[in-house]
C-alpha positions as CSV (number, residue, x, y, z in Angstrom):
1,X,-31.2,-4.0,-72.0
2,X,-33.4,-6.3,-69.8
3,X,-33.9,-6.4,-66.0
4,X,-36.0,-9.1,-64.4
5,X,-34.7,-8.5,-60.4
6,X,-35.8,-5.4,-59.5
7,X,-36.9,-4.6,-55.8
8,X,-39.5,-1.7,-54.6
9,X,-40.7,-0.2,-51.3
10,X,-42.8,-3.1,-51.2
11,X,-39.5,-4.9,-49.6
12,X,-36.5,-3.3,-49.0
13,X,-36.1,-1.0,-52.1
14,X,-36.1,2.8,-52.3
15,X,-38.2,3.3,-55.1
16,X,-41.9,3.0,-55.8
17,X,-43.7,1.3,-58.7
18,X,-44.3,5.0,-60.2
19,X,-40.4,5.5,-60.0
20,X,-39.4,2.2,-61.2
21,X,-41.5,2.1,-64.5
22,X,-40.2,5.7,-64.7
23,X,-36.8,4.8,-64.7
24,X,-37.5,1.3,-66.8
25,X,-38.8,3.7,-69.6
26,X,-35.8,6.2,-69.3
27,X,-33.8,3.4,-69.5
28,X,-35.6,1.9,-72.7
29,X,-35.8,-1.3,-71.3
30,X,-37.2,-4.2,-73.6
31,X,-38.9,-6.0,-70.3
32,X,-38.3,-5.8,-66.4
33,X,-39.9,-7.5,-63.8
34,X,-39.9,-6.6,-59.7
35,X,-39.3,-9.6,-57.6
36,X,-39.3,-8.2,-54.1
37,X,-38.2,-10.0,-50.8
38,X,-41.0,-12.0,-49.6
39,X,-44.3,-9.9,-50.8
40,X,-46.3,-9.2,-53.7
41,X,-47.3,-6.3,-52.6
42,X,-46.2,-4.1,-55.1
43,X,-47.2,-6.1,-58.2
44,X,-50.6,-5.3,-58.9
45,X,-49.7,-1.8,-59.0
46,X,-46.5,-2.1,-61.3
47,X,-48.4,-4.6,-63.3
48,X,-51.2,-1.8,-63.9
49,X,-48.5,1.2,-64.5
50,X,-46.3,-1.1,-67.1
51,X,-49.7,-2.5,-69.1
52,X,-50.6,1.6,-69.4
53,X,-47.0,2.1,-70.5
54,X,-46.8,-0.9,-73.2
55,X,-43.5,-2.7,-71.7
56,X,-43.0,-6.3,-71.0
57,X,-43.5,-7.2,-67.5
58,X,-42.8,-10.2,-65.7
59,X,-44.1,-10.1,-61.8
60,X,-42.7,-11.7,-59.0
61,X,-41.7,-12.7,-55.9
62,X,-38.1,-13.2,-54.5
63,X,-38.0,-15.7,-51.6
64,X,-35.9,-16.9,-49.2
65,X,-34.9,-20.8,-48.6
66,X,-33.0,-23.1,-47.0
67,X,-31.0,-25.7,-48.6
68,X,-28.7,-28.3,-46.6
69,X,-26.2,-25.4,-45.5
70,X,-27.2,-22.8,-48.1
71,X,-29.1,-19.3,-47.6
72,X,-31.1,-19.4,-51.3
73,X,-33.0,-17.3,-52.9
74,X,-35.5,-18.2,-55.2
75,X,-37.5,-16.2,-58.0
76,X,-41.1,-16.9,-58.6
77,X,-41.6,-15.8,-62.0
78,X,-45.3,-15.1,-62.8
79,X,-46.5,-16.0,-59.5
80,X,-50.8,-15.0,-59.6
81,X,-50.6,-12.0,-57.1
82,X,-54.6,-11.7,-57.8
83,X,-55.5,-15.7,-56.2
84,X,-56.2,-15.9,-52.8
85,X,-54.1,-18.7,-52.2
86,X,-51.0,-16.8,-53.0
87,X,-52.0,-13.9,-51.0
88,X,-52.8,-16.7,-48.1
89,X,-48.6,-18.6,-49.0
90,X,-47.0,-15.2,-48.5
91,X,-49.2,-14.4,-45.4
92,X,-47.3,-17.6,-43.9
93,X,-44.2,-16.8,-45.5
94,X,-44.2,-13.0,-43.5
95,X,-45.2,-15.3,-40.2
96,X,-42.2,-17.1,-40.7
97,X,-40.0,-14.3,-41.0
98,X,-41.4,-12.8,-38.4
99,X,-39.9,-14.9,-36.2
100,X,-36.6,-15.3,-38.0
101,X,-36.1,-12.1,-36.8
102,X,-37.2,-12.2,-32.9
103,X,-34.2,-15.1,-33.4
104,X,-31.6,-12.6,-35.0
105,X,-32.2,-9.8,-32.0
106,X,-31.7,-12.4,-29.5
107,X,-29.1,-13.8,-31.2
108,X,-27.1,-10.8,-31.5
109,X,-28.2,-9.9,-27.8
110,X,-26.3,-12.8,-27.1
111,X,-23.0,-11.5,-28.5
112,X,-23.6,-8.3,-26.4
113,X,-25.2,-6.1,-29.2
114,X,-27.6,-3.2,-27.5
115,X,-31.3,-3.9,-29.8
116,X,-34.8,-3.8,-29.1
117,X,-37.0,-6.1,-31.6
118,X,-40.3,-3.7,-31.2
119,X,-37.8,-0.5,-31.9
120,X,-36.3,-2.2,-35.1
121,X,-40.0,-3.3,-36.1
122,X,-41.2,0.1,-35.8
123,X,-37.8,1.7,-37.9
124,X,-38.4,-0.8,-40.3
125,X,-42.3,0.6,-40.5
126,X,-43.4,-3.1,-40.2
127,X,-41.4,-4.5,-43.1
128,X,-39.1,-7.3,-42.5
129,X,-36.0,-5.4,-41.4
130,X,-33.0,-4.6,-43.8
131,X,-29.4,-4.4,-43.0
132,X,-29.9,-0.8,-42.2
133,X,-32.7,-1.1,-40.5
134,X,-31.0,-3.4,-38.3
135,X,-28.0,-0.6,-37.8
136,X,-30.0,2.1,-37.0
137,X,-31.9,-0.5,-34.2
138,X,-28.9,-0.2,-33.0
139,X,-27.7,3.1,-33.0
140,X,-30.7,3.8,-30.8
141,X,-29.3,3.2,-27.3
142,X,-26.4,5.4,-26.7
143,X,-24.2,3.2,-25.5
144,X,-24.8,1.0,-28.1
145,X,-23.9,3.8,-30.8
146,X,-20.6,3.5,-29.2
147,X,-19.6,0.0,-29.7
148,X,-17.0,-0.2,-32.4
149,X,-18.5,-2.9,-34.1
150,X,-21.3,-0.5,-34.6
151,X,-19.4,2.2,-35.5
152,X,-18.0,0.4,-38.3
153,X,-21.3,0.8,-40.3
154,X,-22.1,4.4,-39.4
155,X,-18.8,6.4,-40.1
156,X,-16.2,3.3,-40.6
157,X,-15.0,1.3,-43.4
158,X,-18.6,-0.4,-44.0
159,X,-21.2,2.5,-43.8
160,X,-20.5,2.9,-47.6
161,X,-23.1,0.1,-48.1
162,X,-24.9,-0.5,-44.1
163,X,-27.9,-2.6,-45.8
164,X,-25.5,-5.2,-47.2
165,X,-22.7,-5.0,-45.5
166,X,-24.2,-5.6,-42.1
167,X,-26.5,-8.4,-43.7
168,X,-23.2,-10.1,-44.8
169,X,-21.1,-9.5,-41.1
170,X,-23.9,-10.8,-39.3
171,X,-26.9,-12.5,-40.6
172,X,-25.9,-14.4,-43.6
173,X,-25.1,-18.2,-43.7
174,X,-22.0,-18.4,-41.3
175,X,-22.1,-15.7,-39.4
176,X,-22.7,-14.7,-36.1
177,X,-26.3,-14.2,-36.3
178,X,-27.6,-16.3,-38.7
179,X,-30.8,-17.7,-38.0
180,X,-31.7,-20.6,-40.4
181,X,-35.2,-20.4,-42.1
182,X,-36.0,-23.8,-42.0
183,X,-39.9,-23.5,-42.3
184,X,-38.8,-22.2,-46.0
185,X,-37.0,-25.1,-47.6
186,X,-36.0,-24.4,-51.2
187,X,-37.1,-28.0,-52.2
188,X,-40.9,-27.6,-51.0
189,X,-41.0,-23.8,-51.9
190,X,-40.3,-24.6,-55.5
191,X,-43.1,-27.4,-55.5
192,X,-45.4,-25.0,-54.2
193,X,-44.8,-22.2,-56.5
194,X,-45.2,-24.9,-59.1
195,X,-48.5,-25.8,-57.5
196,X,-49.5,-22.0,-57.7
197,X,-48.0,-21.3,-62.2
198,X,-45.0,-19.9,-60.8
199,X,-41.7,-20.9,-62.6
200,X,-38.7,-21.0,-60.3
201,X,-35.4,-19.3,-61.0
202,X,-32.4,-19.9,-58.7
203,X,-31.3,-16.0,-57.7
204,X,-28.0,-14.4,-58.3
205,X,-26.3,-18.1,-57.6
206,X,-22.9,-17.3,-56.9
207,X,-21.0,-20.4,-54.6
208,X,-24.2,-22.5,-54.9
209,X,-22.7,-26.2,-55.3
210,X,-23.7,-27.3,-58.4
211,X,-24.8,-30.6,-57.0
212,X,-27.3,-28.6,-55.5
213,X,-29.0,-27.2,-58.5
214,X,-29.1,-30.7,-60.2
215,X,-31.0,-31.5,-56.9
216,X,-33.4,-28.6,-57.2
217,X,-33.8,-29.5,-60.8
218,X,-35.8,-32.5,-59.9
219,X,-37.9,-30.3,-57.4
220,X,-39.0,-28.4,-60.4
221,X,-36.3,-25.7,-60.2
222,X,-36.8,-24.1,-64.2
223,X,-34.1,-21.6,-64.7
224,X,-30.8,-19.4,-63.2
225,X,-29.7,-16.1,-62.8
226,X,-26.9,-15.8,-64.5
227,X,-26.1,-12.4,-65.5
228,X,-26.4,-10.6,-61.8
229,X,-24.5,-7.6,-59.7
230,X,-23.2,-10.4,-57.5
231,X,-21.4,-12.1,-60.8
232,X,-17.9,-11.6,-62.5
233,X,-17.5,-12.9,-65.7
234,X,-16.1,-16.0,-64.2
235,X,-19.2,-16.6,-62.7
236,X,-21.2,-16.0,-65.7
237,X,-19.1,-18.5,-67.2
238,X,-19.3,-21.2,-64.7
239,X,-23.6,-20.5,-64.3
240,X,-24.3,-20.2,-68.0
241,X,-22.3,-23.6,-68.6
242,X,-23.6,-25.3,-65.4
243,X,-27.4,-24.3,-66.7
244,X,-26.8,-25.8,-70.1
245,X,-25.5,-28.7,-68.7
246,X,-28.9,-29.4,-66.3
247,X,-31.3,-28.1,-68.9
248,X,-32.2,-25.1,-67.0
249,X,-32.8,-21.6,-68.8
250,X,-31.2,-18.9,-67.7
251,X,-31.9,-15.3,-66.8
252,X,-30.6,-11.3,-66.1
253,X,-31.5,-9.4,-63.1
254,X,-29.6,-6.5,-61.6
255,X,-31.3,-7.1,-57.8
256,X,-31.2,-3.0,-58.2
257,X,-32.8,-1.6,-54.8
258,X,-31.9,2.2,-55.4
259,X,-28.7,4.3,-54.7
260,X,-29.3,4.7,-51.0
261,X,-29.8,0.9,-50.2
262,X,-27.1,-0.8,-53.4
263,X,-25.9,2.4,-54.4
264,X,-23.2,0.9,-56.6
265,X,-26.3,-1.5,-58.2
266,X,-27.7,0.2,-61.7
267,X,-31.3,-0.8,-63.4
268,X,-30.4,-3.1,-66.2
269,X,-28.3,-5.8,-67.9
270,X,-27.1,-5.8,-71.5
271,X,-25.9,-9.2,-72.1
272,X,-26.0,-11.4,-76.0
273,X,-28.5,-13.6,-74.9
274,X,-31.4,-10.9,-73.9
275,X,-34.4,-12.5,-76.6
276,X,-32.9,-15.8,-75.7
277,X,-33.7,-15.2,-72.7
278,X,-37.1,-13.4,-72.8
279,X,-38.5,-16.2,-75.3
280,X,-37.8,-19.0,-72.6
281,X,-38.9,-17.0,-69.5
282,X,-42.5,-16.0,-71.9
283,X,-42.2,-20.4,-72.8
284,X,-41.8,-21.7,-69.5
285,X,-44.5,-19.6,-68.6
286,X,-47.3,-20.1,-70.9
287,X,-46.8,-23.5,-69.9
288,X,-47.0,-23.1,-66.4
289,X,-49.9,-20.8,-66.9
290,X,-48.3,-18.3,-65.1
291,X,-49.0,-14.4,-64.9
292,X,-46.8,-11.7,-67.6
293,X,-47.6,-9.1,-69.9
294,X,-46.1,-8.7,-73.3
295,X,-46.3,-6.3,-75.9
296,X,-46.7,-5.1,-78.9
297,X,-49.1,-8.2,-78.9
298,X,-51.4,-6.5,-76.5
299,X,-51.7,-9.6,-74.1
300,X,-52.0,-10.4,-70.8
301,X,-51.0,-14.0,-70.0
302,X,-53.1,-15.6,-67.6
303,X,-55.8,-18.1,-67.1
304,X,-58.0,-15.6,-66.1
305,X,-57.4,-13.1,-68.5
């Protein structure tokens, strides 16, 4: 098995680096790689732990973009966590969603929710809020608490899953809340994690229009996520067909986060094309110059290695 979408405590996962390699060698995974929300903040460290325990790693960062009408996410595969001018891209990129979220709590002030934006800031210990950070916001006020829609993700039919389920009420793309992110437009953040040796994957797909991948193509989108927890096999399918067609390559990723955030998520994919899809990811990256570790070949791939 492979996973390359894993998230840590560096975003909005449960587990740390020390936990996640654990579980990666448990597991007997071939290679993994952590792409967390926004941040590279746990990569050096994972990076360190996985070249100590001789597995493939592939670092990265998962971010969020606009597209015409489309929420997107896009993963930067071997994005150089070490270079100041990444640090100084993600810097902007936590700026930005900063203030995508002062627009969510006034948005869903507007529809007569009860939320403070410093008191879900300071549940969310300064991370950019999850769904369940944004559910416990609001089970804060005691009134608030009350209100049935609420409710519905503390003890009611969606509190089996608050982080996602609230995220996909309220905040996604067409619903009540959302707040687009327009200073993140897919289009210009693949050309700048071009610019930086990243190679861009589209994320866990789905109901993307497939006019919009050929677009992104030409932006210097490289690859897809094709085998994903959001994917049926029909999906699969339609992704793995649709990336042969454009000339993309395509990729596995769970987007595990731990049991109590995606508790019906696992670690790990086991799908036919796993070297397939290793050899293209290690390719596109060597020719991008972009940051992974391999073994047994005891390398670090890197221009400054």
């Amino acid at each position: 098995m492979i996973d390359l979408h894993i998230h840590t405590v560096a975003s909005d996962g449960s587990d740390t680096p020390v936990e996640i390699v654990s579980q990666v060698r448990a597991k007997a995974l071939k290679a993994f790689g952590v792409a967390d929300h926004n941040t590279i903040g746990s990569l050096a460290e994972t990076f360190a732990l996985a070249q100590k325990a001789r597995i493939p790693f592939f670092p990265a960062s998962e971010i969020d973009t606009l597209f015409y009408d489309q929420d997107l996410h896009l993963l930067a595969y071997g994005i150089h966590f070490d270079q100041a001018e990444c640090r100084a891209w993600m810097e902007k990129i936590k700026t930005a969603k900063l203030d995508q979220t002062r627009k969510r709590v006034d948005k869903l002030k507007e529809l007569g929710f009860r939320i403070d934006y410093d008191e879900l800031m300071q549940i969310s210990r300064g991370k950019m809020p999850t769904g369940g950070d944004y559910v416990r916001a609001l089970s804060q006020d005691p009134q608030g608490r009350q209100d049935p829609r609420v409710i519905n993700y503390i003890d009611g039919p969606r509190s089996n899953s608050p982080y996602m389920n609230f995220y996909l009420d309220w905040l996604k793309a067409g619903k009540p809340a959302f707040v687009p992110f327009e200073e993140m437009e897919c289009d210009k953040v693949i050309q700048k994690a071009v610019s930086l040796g990243a190679v861009p994957v589209l994320a866990h797909p789905l109901d993307t229009p497939f006019e919009y991948a050929r677009e992104l193509k030409d932006f210097g989108l490289a690859g897809v996520e094709v085998y994903t927890s959001y994917h049926n096999r029909e999906k699969e399918a339609y992704w793995k067909k649709a990336a042969r067609e454009l000339g993309l390559f395509i990729t596995a990723g769970s987007d595990y986060h731990g049991k109590p955030v995606k508790p019906d998520v696992k670690m790990g994919i086991d799908c036919p094309e796993q070297n397939e899809i290793l050899t293209n990811l290690k390719q596109a990256l060597q020719k991008s110059r972009g940051i992974f570790l391999e073994w047994p070949l005891n390398k670090i791939f890197s221009p400054l290695a």
